[in-house]
C-alpha angles and dihedrals in degrees: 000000000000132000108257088246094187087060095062092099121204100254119244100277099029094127088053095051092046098051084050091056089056095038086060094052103045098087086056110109096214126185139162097284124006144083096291084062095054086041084063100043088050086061098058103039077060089066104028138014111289136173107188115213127219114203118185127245105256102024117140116245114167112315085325130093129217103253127213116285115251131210131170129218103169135338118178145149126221150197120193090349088306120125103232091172113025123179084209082064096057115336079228089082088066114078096237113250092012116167123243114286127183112169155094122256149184116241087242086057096047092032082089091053092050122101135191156147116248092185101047094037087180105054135088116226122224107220126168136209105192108142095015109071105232147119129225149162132237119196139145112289091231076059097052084039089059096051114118129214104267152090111312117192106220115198114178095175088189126153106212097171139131104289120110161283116255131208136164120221126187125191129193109176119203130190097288126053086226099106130185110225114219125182153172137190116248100175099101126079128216099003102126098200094019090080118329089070086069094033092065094031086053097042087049087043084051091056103046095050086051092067095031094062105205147208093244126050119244126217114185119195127199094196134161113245117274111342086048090060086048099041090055099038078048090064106029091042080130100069112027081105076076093059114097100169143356147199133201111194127196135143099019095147120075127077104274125104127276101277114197120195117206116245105242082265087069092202096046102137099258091056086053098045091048089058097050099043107038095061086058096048091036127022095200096049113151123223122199138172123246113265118181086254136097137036126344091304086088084056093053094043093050108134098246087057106028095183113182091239125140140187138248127189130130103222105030121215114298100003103098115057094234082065113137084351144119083246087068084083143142090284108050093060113078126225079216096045089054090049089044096053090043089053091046087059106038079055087055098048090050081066103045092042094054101032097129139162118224132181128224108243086200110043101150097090129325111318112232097261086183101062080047093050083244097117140054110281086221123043150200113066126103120310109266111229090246087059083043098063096034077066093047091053101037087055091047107044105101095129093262100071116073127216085251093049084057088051094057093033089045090034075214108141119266103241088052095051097047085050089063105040081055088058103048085047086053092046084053097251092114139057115190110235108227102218146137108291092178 
C-alpha cells in the first residue's frame, strides 16, 4: 500500500528555505563541466542522498563526447591597470567556457568579443561557448557605450583541459522497481530562476519523498543541460523500460502560472495526471504540446527513447525578458512561488504514485455494500458523495479504466476515489490489475 504522497504537506518556512538555498548557490560560476558544478552538488548531497558521477573527457555517449572540463580563476579587462569589466564582480561578465586569453588590445580588436543587450542598457548578458573554442566578454551596453579608443589588457585565466563531466543522481526505491525519473539543469551560474529556482524545488522535493516511502521508486537527477540527459540515458540505457513518468523542472520561480508541456506521447500518464491536478492547485495553469525545444525533456523524448516525461516551469524559456540575464536575479524569483511549485508537485506525484487499475470481483449488479459496512445502516436519504463514488469505481473497474480515469469520468475528486477504491479492495470486491502505467 502506498504512502499518501499529497499529504505530505510543505512544512511552515519552506519558501524561505528554499529562497536560502538559492541564495547560497548563486556566487557559484556553474557550467557544464567544472568545479562550480561539483560546489553545488556538494550542497545538495548536504541536504539529500547524493552519489556524484564522474564521467571522463573524451568518452563516447550517443552521438555526443565527453568535452574538456572547464574552470575559471580569474578573467578581467583593464584601462590604466584598472579592472572596467571584473568576473569577481558577476561570473556573467565571463563568456562561459571561454578559452585562455592573455593580451592587449585595441577596442577595435576587443569590440568582436564584446557582448551586450541595447534594449536592456543595464543589464549583463549571459552567452556560452561550449562546443566553439572562443573567449568573450558580457557586459551592460551603457558600459560598452562608455569604452574609449585605446589599449585594453585581457586577461581570460581558464583551464579547458581533460577532467571530467560531473552529474548527481539520487535513488529512492519504493516498493516497486517502476520509478519515476525527475530532473533540473545545474549548468548555469547566477540565474536565480534559470536554474537555481529547480535545483532547490527539486533538492526539497528529494527530501519529502525520503521520509513518505512510496509505491514508485524516484530517481532524481542534477544534470547539465544536454549533454548531462544524454550522458546519463548513454550509461542506464539498460533500464529507462523502468521508467513510467518523468518530470523535468526549471524556472519555477518567477511570477508567472504553472505552465505543463506534454511529453511527445501527448496521453502518458503523466501528461494525463498534470492536467488534472494543476488546475486545482492553479487556475491559470498553462498547457502546451511537446516541441523538440527547451531544456532535457527533448532528450528523453527522443524518439529512440521516447520516455513519457514532461516538463513544468512557469515562465518557459524565452518567454519572460530577464531571461539569461543578470535580471534574472535574487529578487525576481519568489520564496511563495518556490513552496507553491513544490506543493504542485508533491500533488502530481500523489497521482501518479497511487494511479491504479483495479477489477470488480462482482460485476454482475450492484454487490450488497451494507452487509459489507460499506452503506449507510439507515436509508433513504440522499446518496453521500463517498457512496457516490463506491458506486463510480465499482462501475468502472473492469480492469481498463484507471483510478484516475474514474476521477475525470466521476468528476469525483482523486483522493476520494482512490479512498474508496482502498476500501472495496479491503472488504474483498476488487483485485488490483498489475499492469503498465507508463
Amino acid at each position: 500500500m502506498s504512502v499518501d504522497l499529497p499529504r505530505a504537506r510543505t512544512p511552515a518556512g519552506t519558501g524561505e528555505r528554499l529562497q536560502a538555498l538559492v541564495r547560497e548557490l548563486f556566487p557559484i560560476c556553474r557550467s557544464i563541466t567544472g568545479d562550480g558544478v561539483r560546489e553545488t552538488l556538494a550542497a545538495v548531497a548536504e541536504r539529500i542522498p547524493l552519489d556524484v558521477h564522474e564521467v571522463p573527457t573524451g568518452a563516447p555517449v550517443l552521438d555526443w563526447t565527453v568535452p574538456n572540463e572547464w574552470n575559471v580563476r580569474d578573467a578581467y579587462i583593464a584601462k590604466d591597470g584598472r579592472r572596467i569589466v571584473d568576473f569577481a564582480e558577476s561570473n556573467l561578465h565571463l563568456v562561459n567556457y571561454s578559452e585562455p586569453f592573455r593580451g592587449k588590445l585595441s577596442l577595435e580588436e576587443l569590440r568582436p568579443r564584446l557582448h551586450s543587450l541595447p534594449e536592456h542598457p543595464s543589464w549583463i548578458p549571459y552567452r556560452t561557448s561550449y562546443y566553439s573554442p572562443t573567449w568573450g566578454f558580457c557586459l551592460a551596453d551603457e558600459e560598452l557605450r562608455r569604452l574609449e579608443e585605446a589599449e585594453y589588457e585581457v586577461v581570460v585565466d581558464t583551464t579547458l583541459a581533460p577532467g571530467s563531466l560531473t552529474y548527481g543522481e539520487c535513488y529512492l526505491p519504493g516498493e516497486r522497481e517502476d520509478e519515476v525519473l525527475l530532473t533540473t539543469h545545474v549548468c548555469h551560474p547566477s540565474l536565480a530562476n534559470d536554474n537555481l529556482s529547480g535545483i532547490a524545488v527539486l533538492t526539497e522535493l528529494g527530501a519529502l519523498l525520503q521520509e513518505a516511502r512510496g509505491s514508485l521508486s524516484y530517481r532524481l537527477l542534477f544534470i547539465p543541460g544536454t549533454i548531462g540527459s544524454i550522458t546519463w540515458l548513454a550509461r542506464n540505457k539498460d533500464q529507462v523500460d523502468r521508467i513510467v513518468a518523468g518530470l523535468t523542472l526549471a524556472c519555477v520561480g518567477d511570477g508567472a502560472p504553472l505552465t505543463y508541456k506534454r511529453s511527445r506521447r501527448g496521453n502518458a500518464t503523466i501528461d494525463r495526471a498534470a492536467e488534472y491536478t494543476l488546475p486545482r492547485v492553479d487556475e491559470r495553469a498553462r498547457f502546451v504540446d511537446f516541441i523538440p525545444w527547451g531544456w532535457d525533456e527533448r532528450q528523453f523524448n527522443s524518439p529512440g527513447f521516447n520516455l513519457p516525461v514532461g516538463s513544468l516551469c512557469r515562465s518557459r524559456e524565452g518567454e519572460f525578458t530577464e531571461y539569461h540575464s543578470s535580471a534574472d536575479g535574487l529578487d525576481f524569483v519568489r520564496p511563495e512561488a518556490l513552496e507553491h511549485a513544490l506543493s504542485s508537485v508533491v500533488e502530481l506525484l500523489g497521482v501518479i504514485d497511487d494511479e491504479r487499475h483495479y477489477v470488480n470481483l462482482a460485476p454482475e449488479g450492484e454487490p450488497q455494500l451494507g452487509k459489507r459496512g460499506l452503506y449507510p445502516t439507515v436509508g433513504g436519504s440522499a446518496a453521500e458523495q463517498e457512496q457516490i463514488a463506491m458506486l463510480w469505481v465499482l462501475n468502472l473497474s473492469d480492469g481498463c479504466h484507471s483510478l484516475l480515469d474514474i476521477a475525470e469520468r466521476s468528476q469525483l475528486p482523486f483522493e476520494l476515489v482512490r479512498e474508496v477504491a482502498l476500501r472495496l479492495r479491503d472488504a474483498g470486491l476488487l483485485a488490483e490489475r498489475v499492469e503498465d502505467r507508463s
